[in-house]
Phi, psi and omega in degrees: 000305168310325156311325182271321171335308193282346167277303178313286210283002179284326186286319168306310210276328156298328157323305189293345193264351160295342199257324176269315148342286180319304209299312176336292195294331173277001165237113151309145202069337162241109203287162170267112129272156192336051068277127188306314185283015185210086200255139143226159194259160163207154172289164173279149181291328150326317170300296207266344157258007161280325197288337166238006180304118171274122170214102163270008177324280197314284191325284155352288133355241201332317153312309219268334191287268185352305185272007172251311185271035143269333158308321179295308160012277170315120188280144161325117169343311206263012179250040151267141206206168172216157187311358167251357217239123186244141171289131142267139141262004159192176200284331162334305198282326155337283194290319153316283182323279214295341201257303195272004164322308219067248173218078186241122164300104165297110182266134163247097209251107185279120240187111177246144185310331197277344196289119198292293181286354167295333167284291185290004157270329204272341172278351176275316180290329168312309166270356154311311166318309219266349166287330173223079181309334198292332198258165102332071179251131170256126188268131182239089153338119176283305193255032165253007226195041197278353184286315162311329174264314165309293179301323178277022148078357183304112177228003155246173180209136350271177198214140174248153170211151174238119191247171171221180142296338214222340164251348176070197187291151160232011171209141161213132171214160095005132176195177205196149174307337168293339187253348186326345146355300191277018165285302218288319179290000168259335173315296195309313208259008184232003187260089198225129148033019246235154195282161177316150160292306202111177175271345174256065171328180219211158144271157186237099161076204174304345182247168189246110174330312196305296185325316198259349191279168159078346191210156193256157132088000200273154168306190174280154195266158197289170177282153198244170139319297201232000000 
């Protein structure tokens, strides 16, 4: 008699434990384990990638949009300019400037954008500008200007000329942020007084004044000496 007692409840408790089992497979996320007397729970995993989703994707987008077009904004090193200081863009336009000086001393600075030292040179020359209202500086694009820089023999950068009205150039070097010195010392020594062109222009470096005053579009004047 005691034996089947001992049966009968070995059998309720695997029943009850086939009964958990069933419920299990009809709720997902939540397990049994083998001991009947010991249950744990878990969330669905849906539940658990809401419950931690992170997403800084977008915002991060969205920055970087932001931080590109306030870059596109910003003008290019060399098209930073102060109120003495002119972009040449063609040899035209060259010879005009030097023709409408007067008797302004004319820095001329010859400058291509990839030039590494033309750049890290170029906040001295601004300010030098802007320190000497008095001068004339013309900026010359190497690859907007390559004809022009072939007559005028430029073949490092950066590279300068000094002009007058009434002498035509008078200094040409090579120069660099380490030497800028000899900028400020041909400033000290050509920045004098100096007379009008006139009605008798001067040639400057290799080109000849006459072909371009008074008249648009003519070629370049034969090479000069002086």
């Amino acid at each position: 008699m005691a034996s089947v007692a001992r049966l009968q409840l070995h059998t309720l408790r695997f029943s009850n434990l086939s009964k958990s089992t069933s419920l299990n497979s009809q709720q997902p996320g939540l397990f049994v384990n083998q001991n009947p007397f010991r249950r744990a729970y878990s969330l669905p995993d849906s539940s658990l990638a809401r419950s931690v989703s992170y997403r800084p994707r977008k915002q991060f987008v969205h920055f970087k949009a932001q931080a590109a077009v306030a870059e596109t904004d910003q003008p290019e090193w060399w098209e930073r300019s102060v109120p003495n200081m002119i972009d040449i863009r063609s040899t035209q336009e060259f010879v005009s400037a030097l023709a409408e000086a007067g008797d302004r001393l004319v820095l001329v600075e010859f400058y291509a954008p990839s030039c590494r030292s033309c750049r890290a040179l170029f906040p001295k020359l601004c300010k030098t500008a802007e320190d000497h209202p008095e001068i004339l500086f013309l900026k010359v694009n190497f690859d907007e200007n390559k004809k022009l820089c072939e007559i005028m023999k430029v073949k490092v950068l950066p590279y300068f000329h000094f002009y007058s009205a009434s002498e035509g150039q008078l200094e040409s070097f090579a120069c660099s942020l380490a030497s800028f010195q000899k900028i400020k010392d041909a400033i000290q020594l050509h920045n004098t007084t100096r007379c009008s062109i006139g009605s008798d222009p001067k040639g400057v470096g290799d080109i000849k004044l006459e072909p371009f005053l008074g008249s648009e579009g003519q070629t370049l004047g034969e090479s000069s000496s002086g």
